[in-house]
C-alpha positions as a printed NumPy array, in Angstrom:
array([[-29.71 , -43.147,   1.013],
       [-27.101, -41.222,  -0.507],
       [-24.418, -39.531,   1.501],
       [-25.465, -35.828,   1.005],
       [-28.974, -37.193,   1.772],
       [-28.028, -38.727,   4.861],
       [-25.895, -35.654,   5.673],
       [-29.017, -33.583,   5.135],
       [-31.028, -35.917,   7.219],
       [-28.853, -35.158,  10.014],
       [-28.779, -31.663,   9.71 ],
       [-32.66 , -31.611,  10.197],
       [-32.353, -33.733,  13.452],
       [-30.175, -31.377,  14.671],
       [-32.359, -28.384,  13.834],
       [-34.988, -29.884,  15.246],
       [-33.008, -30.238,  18.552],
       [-32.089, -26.447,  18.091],
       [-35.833, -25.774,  18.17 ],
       [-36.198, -28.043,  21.355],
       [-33.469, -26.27 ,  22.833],
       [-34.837, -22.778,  22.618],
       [-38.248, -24.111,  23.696],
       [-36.682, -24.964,  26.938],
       [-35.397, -21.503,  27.139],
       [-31.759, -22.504,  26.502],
       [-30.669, -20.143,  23.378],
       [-27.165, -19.813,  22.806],
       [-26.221, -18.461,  26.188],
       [-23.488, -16.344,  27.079],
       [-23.595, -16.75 ,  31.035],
       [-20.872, -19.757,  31.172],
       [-17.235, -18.578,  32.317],
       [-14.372, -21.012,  31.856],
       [-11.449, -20.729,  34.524],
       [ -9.506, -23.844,  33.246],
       [ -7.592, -24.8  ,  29.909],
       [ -7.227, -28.457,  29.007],
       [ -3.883, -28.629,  28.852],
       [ -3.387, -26.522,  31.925],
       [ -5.072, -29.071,  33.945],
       [ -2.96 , -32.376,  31.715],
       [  0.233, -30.495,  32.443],
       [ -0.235, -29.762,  36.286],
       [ -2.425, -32.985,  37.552],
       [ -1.653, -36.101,  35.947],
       [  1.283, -36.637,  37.819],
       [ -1.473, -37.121,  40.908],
       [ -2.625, -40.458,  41.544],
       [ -6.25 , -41.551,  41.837],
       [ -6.471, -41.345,  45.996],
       [ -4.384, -37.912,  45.427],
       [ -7.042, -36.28 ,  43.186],
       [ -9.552, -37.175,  45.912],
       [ -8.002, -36.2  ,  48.886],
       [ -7.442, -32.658,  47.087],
       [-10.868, -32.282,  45.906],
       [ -9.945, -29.897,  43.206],
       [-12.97 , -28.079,  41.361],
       [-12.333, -26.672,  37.662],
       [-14.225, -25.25 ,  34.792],
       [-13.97 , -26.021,  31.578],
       [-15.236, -25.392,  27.91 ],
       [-14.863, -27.139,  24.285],
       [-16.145, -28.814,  21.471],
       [-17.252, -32.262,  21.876],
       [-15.13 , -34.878,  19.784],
       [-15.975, -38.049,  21.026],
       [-19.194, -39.086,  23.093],
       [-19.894, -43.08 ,  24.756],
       [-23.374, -42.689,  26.619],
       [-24.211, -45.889,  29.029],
       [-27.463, -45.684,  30.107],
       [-26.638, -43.601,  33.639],
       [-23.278, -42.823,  33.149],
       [-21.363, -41.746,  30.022],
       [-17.904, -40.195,  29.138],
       [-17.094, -37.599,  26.374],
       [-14.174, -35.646,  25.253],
       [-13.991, -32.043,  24.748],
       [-11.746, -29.989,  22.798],
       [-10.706, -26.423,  23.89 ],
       [ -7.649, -24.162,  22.015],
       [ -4.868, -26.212,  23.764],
       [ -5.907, -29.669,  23.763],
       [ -8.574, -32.013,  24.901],
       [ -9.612, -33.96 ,  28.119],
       [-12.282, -36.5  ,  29.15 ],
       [-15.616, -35.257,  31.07 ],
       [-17.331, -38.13 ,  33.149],
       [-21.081, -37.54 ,  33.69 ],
       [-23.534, -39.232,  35.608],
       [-27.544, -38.79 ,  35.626],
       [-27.689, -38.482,  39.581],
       [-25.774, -35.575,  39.533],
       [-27.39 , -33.588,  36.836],
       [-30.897, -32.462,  36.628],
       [-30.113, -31.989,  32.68 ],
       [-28.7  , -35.334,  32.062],
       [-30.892, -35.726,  29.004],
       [-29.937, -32.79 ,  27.448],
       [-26.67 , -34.045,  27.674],
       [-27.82 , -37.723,  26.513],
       [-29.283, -35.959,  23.542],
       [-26.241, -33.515,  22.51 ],
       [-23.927, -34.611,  19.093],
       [-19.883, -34.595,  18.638],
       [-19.511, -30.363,  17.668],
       [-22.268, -29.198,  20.178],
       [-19.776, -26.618,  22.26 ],
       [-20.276, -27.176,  25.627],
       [-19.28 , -25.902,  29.243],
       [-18.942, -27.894,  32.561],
       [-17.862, -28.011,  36.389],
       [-16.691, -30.547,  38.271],
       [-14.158, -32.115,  39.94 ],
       [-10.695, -33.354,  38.735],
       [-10.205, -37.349,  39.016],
       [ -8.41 , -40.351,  37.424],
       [-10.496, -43.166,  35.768],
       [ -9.617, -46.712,  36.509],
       [ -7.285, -46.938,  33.487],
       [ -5.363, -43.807,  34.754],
       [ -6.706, -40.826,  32.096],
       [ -7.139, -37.324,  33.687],
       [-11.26 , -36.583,  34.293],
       [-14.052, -34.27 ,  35.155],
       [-16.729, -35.837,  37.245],
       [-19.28 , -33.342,  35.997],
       [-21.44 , -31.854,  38.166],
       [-22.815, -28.813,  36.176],
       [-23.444, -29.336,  32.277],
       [-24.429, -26.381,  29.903],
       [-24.85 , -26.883,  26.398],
       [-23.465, -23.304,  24.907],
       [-23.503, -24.021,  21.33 ],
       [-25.88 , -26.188,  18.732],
       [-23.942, -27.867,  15.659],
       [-26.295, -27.757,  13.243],
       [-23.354, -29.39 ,  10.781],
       [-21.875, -32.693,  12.085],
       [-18.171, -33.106,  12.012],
       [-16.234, -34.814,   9.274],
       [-15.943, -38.646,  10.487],
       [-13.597, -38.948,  13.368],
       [-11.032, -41.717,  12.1  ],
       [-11.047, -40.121,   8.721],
       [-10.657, -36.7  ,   9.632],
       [-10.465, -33.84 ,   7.263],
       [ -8.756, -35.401,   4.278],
       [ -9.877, -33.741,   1.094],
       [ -7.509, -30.954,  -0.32 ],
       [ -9.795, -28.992,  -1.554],
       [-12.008, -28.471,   1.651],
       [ -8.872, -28.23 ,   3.946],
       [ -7.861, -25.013,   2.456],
       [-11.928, -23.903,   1.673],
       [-13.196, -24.44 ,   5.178],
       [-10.073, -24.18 ,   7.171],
       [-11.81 , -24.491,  10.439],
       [-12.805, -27.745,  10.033],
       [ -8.981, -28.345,   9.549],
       [ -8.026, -26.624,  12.423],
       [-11.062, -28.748,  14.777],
       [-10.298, -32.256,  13.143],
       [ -6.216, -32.19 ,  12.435],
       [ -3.913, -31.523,  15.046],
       [ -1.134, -31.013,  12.668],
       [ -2.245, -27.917,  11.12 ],
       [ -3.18 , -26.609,  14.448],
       [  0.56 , -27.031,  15.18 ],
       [  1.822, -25.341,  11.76 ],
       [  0.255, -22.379,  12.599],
       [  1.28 , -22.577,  16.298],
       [  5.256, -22.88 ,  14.593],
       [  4.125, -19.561,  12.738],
       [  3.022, -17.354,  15.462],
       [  6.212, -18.24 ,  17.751],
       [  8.057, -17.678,  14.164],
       [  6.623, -14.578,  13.658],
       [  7.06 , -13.287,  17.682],
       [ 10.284, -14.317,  18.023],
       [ 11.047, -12.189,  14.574],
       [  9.575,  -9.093,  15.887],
       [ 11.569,  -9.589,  19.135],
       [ 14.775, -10.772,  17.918],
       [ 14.596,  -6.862,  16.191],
       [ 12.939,  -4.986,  18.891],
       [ 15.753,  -6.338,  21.   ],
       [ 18.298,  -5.093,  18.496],
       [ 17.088,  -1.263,  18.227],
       [ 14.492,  -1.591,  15.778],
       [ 11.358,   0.076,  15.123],
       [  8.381,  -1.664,  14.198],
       [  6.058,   0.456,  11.815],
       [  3.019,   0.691,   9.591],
       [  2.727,   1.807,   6.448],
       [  0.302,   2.233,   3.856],
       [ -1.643,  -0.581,   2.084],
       [ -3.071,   1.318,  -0.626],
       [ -0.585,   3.508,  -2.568],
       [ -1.127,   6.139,  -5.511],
       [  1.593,   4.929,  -7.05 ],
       [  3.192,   1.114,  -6.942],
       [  6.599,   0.492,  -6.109],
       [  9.465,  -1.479,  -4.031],
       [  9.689,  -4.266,  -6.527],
       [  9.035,  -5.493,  -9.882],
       [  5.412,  -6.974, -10.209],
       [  1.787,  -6.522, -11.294],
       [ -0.357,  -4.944,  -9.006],
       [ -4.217,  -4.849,  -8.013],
       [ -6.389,  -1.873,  -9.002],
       [ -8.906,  -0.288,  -6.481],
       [-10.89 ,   2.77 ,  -6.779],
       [-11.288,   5.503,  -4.157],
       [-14.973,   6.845,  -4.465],
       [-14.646,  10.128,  -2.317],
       [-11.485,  11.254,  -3.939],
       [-12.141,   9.605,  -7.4  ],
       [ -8.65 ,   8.138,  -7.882],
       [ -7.524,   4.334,  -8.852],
       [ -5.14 ,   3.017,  -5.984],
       [ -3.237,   0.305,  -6.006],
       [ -2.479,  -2.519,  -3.016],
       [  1.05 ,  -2.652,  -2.51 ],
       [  3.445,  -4.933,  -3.822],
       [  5.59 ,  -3.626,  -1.404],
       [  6.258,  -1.573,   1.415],
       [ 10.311,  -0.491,   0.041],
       [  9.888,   3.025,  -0.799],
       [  8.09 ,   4.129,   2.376],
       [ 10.066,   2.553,   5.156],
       [ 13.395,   4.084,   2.652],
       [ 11.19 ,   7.439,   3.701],
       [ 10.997,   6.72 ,   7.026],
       [ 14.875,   6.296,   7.077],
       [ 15.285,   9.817,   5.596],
       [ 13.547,  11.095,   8.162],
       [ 15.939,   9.875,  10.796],
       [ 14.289,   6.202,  11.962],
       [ 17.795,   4.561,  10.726],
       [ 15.95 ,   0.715,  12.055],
       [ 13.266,   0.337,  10.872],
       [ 10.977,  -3.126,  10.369],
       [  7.479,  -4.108,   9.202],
       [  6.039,  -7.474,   9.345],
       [  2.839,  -6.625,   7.16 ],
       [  1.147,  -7.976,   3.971],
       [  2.02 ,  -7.488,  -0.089],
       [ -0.576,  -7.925,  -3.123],
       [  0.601,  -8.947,  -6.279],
       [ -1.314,  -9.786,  -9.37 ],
       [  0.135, -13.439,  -9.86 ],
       [ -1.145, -16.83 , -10.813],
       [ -0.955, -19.355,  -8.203],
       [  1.361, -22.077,  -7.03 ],
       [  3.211, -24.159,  -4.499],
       [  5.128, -21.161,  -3.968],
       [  2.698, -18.248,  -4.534],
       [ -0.153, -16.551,  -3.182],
       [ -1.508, -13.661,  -4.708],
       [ -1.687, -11.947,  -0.865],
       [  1.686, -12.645,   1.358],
       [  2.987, -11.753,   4.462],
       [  6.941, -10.024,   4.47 ],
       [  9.008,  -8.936,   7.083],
       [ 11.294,  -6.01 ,   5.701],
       [ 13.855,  -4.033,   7.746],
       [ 16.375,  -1.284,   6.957],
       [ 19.114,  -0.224,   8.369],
       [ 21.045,   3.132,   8.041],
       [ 25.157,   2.977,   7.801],
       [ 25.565,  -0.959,   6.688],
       [ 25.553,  -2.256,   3.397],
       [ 24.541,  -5.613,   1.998],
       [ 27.429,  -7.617,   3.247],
       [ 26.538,  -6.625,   6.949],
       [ 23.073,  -7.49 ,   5.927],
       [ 24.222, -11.616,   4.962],
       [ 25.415, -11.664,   8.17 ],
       [ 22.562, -10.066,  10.204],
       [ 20.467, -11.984,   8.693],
       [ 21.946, -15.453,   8.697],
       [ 21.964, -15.128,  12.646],
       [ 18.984, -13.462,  12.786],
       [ 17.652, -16.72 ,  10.823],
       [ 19.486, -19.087,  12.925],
       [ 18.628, -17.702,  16.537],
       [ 15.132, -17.812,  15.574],
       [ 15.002, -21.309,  15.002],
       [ 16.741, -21.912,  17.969],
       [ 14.037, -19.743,  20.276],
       [ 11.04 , -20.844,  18.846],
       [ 11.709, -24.482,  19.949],
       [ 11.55 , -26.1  ,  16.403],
       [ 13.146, -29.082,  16.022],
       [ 14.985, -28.334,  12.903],
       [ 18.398, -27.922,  11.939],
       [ 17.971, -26.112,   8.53 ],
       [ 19.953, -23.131,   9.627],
       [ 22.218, -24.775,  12.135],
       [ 25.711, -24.769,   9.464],
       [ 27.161, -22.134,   7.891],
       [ 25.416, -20.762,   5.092],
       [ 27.265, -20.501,   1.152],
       [ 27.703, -17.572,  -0.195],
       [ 28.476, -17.908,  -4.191],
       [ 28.398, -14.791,  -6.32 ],
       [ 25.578, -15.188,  -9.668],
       [ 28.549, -15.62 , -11.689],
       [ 30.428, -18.198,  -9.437],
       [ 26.599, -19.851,  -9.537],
       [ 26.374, -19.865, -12.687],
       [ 29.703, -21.182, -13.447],
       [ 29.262, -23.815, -10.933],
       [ 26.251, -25.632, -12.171],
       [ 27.122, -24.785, -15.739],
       [ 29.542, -25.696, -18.704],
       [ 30.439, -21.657, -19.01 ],
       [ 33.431, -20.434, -17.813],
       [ 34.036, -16.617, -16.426],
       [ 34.922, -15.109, -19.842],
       [ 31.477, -16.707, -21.318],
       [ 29.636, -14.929, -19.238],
       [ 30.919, -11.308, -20.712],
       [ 30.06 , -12.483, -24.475],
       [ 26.028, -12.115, -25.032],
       [ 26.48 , -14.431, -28.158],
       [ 27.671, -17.159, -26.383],
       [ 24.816, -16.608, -23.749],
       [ 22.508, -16.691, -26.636],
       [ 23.884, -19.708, -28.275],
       [ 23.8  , -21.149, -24.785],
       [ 20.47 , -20.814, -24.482],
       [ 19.304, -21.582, -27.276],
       [ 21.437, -24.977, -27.075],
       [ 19.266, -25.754, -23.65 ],
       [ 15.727, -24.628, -25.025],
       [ 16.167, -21.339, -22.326],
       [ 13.556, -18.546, -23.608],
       [ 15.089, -15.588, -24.066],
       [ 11.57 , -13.331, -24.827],
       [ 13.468, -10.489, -26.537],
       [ 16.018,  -9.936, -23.896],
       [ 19.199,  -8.353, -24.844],
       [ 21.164,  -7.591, -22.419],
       [ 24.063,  -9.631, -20.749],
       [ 22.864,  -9.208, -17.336],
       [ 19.162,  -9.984, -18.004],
       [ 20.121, -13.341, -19.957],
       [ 22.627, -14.031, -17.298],
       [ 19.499, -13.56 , -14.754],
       [ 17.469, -16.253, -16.736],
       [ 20.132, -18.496, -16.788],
       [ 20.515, -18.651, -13.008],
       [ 16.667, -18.842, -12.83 ],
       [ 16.67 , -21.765, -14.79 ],
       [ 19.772, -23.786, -14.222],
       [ 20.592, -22.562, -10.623],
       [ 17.958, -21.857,  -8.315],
       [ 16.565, -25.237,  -7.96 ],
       [ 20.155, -26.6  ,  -7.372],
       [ 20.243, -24.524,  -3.985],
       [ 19.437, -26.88 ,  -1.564],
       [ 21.278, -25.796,   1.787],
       [ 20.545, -22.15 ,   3.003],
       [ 22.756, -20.262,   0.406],
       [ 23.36 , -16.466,  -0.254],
       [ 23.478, -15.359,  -3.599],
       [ 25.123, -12.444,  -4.379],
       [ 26.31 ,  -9.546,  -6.917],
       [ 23.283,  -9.525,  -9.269],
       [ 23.23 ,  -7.658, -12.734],
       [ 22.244,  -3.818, -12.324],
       [ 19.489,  -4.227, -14.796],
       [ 17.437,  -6.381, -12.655],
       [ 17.955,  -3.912,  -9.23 ],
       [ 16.614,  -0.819, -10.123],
       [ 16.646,   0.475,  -6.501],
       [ 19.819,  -1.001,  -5.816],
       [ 23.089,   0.505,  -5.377],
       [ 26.147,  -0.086,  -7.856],
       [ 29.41 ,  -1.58 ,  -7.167],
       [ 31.925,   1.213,  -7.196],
       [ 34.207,  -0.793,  -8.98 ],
       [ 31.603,  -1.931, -11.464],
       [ 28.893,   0.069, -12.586],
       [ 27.11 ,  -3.063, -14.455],
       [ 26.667,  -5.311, -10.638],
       [ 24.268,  -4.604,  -8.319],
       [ 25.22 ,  -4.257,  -4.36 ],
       [ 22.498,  -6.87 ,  -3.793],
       [ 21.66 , -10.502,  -2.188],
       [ 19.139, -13.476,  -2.331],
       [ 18.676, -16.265,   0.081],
       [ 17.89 , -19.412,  -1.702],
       [ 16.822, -22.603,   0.564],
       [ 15.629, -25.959,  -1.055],
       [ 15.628, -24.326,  -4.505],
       [ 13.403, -21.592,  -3.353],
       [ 13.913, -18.02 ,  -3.113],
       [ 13.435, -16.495,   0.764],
       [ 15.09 , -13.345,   0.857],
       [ 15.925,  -9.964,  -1.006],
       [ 18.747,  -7.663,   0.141],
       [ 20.522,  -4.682,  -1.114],
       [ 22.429,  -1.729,  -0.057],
       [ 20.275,   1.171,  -1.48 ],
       [ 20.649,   3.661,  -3.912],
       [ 20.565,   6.615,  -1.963],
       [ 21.796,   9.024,  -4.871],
       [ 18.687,  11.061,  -6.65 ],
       [ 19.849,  11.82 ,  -9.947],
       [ 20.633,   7.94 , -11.012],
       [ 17.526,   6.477,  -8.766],
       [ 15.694,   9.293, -11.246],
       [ 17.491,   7.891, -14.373],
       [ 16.576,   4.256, -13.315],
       [ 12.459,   4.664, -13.333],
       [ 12.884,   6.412, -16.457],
       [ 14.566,   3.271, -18.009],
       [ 11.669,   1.613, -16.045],
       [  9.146,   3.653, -17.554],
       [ 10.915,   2.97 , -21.102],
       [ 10.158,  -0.794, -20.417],
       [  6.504,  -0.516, -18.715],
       [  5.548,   1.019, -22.097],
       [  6.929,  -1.198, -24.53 ],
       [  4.647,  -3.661, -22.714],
       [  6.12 ,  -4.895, -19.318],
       [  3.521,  -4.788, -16.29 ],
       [  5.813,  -5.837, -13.584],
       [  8.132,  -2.462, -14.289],
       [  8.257,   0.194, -11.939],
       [  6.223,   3.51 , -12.055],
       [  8.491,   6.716, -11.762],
       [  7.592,   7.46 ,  -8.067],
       [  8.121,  11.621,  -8.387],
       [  7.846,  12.416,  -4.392],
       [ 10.373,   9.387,  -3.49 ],
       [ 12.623,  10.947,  -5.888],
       [ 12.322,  14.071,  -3.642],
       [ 12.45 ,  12.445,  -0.644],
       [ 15.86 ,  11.499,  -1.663],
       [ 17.046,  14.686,  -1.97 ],
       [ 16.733,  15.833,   0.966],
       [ 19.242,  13.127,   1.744],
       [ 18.883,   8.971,   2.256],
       [ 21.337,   7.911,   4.644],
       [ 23.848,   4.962,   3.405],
       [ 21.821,   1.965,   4.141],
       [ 20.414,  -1.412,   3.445],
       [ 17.247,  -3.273,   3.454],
       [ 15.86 ,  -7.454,   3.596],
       [ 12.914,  -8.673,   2.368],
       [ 12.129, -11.786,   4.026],
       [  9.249, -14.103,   3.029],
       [  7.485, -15.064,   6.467],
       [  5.317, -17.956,   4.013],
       [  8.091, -19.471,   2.713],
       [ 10.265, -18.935,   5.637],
       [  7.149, -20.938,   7.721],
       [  7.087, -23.443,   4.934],
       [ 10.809, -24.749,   5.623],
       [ 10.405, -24.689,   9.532],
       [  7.062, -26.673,   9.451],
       [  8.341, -28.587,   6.319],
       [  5.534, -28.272,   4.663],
       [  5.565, -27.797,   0.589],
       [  2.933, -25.785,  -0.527],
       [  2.378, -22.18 ,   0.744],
       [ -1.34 , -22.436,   0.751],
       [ -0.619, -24.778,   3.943],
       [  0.627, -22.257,   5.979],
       [ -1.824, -19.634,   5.446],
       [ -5.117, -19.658,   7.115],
       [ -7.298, -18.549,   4.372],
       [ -5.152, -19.085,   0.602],
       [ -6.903, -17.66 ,  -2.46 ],
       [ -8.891, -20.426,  -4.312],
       [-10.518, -20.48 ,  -7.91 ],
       [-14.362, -19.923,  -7.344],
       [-15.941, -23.214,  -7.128]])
């Protein structure tokens, strides 16, 4: 019998026992309340002794999954598994009028139980059972126990089966909701204001990228989901909310990668009357403190971060000097030298982008703040007042990936105006990732944007270097996946 046969074979078994179940009048019931948590009970009794347990006589309830299952004749153990952990149930046929049901229950049946807390003979915490209620049939059975879930594929396609079989990525996502908390605390704590904004936007903007296209029936208009939140929250500042944070998810119409999923979650915050160099600092503690509170044994933002302008990058992990970095011929030959694709670009600061893309990024292995990046690449970024031609701007690069965005904003109307124009100009001669010109953003600014600056923070990637894992898709619940 093949393995999908015998799978199926099992399957019918258990429906069958479904059948039985209901027959008996016992239909997935919802009368069974659980007072005690697994871990709870690990935590505060095992430092008991046997004749301790018994002398205290201390009754619990508890509910889980069942994992593991060794039926003796009249007595059998079994381990349950609840949301913080598991522990052992000890059941005996003289004290339960629905032993057999028991008997006849498989590893995933979801279970509840009272008893009494005890220690076995080899010293693991118990439940001598004394009320048994079968709450849930698994009509599926479990992947085998000492394999556990190992495929790829199905991991990420049926992450609950992950979660119930591999402890591991129970705890990644444990590392991301203490990430995440602390995060929204950290900025709480420090006068922020945590807001909404919309997901569905007339008109895309914030960043560079190609977005998805939805349709709204009632008002017959295409929307798009947003590729980012920038240019509301920058609204939110004009109208006095000078902290401002979201923690909230960005589409983008992207392949897919190690270090991309087409849905992601960001954490962006702007504040009025800083600029981008208070924003390195802000955010390299903010960074470091949250390691520290959320109890993560990692040292990745312990040290000092670098800070290296693009040119001084550039310089650094290249054979150009300063001057060759002003002549757009020598870029060119450059690049061409070292097989760098240049796809029409022209201008010194865009080939100077691809350069660093290419020869740099991957290089930046410690946490490491990049700074002072070409105008033509920050089109909602403010200037350098003593050069028109650098942007006021920041990226956070750890092990060769990018985590952060930063820049003091452009806060003037008339040039933020002339910039989607030259954005326009470039979405079409054939570029989908350039901006729209955003017409009510441009008169939100008139009525006056406070000096400020904003980060974009990748909470994926930021959850990928904490739990040191190296794809994105395994540290988000549900990744996109090709259709099988």
């Amino acid at each position: 019998m093949s393995d999908s046969q015998d799978e199926n074979h099992l399957i019918e078994e258990r429906k069958m026992k479904l059948e039985s179940l209901k027959d008996q009048g016992i239909n997935y019931p919802n009368d069974f309340r659980r007072s005690n948590l697994s871990k709870s009970l690990v935590d505060e009794f095992t430092k008991f002794n046997k004749e301790e347990l018994i002398g205290k006589n201390i009754e619990v309830s508890v509910a889980g999954r069942i994992m593991l299952k060794r039926v003796m004749g009249k007595a059998s153990f079994c381990t349950i598994q609840d949301m913080t952990g598991r522990i052992q149930l000890y059941l005996r046929k003289d004290a339960l009028d629905n032993y057999e049901i028991f008997k006849d229950s498989d590893l995933g049946d979801i279970v509840g139980v009272k008893g009494t807390l005890f220690k076995t003979n080899t010293g693991e915490l118990s439940v001598q059972v004394s009320e048994f209620n079968l709450l849930t049939k698994s009509l599926k059975p479990l992947p085998e126990k000492h394999l556990g879930l190992s495929d790829v594929e199905t991991k990420y396609r049926k992450r609950y089966l992950d979660l119930l079989t591999n402890p591991e990525t129970r705890e990644v996502f444990e590392i991301r909701s203490k990430v995440i908390n602390e995060i929204r605390q950290f900025l709480i704590n420090d006068g922020f204001t945590e807001v909404e904004t919309p997901m569905m936007h007339s008109i895309p903007g914030g960043a560079s990228a190609k977005p998805f296209v939805t349709h709204h029936n009632a008002l017959d208009m295409d929307l798009f989901l947003r590729i980012a939140p920038e240019l509301y929250l920058k609204r939110l500042v004009v109208g006095g909310m000078e902290k401002v944070f979201e923690i909230n998810r960005n589409f983008r119409n992207e392949g897919l990668s190690t270090k991309h999923n087409p849905e992601f979650t960001m954490l962006e915050f702007y504040t009025a009357f800083v600029d981008y160099q208070y924003q390195m600092d802000f955010t390299e503690n903010m960074l470091r403190e949250i390691e520290n509170l959320s109890g993560i044994n990692t040292k990745i933002f312990s040290k000092e971060f670098e800070r290296l302008s693009m040119d001084e990058s550039i310089v650094k992990h290249n054979s150009l000097n300063n001057e060759d970095l002003k002549d757009i011929d020598v870029l060119k030959k450059f690049c061409d030298k070292n097989s760098i694709k240049l796809e029409g670009v022209n201008t010194v600061g865009n080939i100077k982008n691809i350069i660093f893309e290419t020869t740099v990024e991957e290089n930046l292995i410690k946490p490491t703040f990049i700074y002072n990046y070409p105008i033509e690449i920050s089109p909602l970024a403010r200037s350098l007042d003593k050069d028109g031609s650098i942007a006021e701007r920041f990226e956070l690069f750890v092990n060769g990936k990018e985590l952060g965005n930063s820049f003091s904003e452009l806060n003037d109307p008339k040039e933020q105006a002339k910039r989607f124009d030259l954005q326009v100009e470039e979405k079409n001669a054939g570029d989908e990732e350039a901006m729209h010109f955003d017409k009510d953003y441009i008169e939100a600014l008139e009525y006056g944007l406070a000096p400020c600056a904003g980060v974009g923070i990748g909470i994926d990637r930021l959850i990928m270097l904490l739990s040191g894992r190296e794809s994105i898709r395994d540290v988000v619940l549900f990744p996109q996946l090709k259709n099988k």
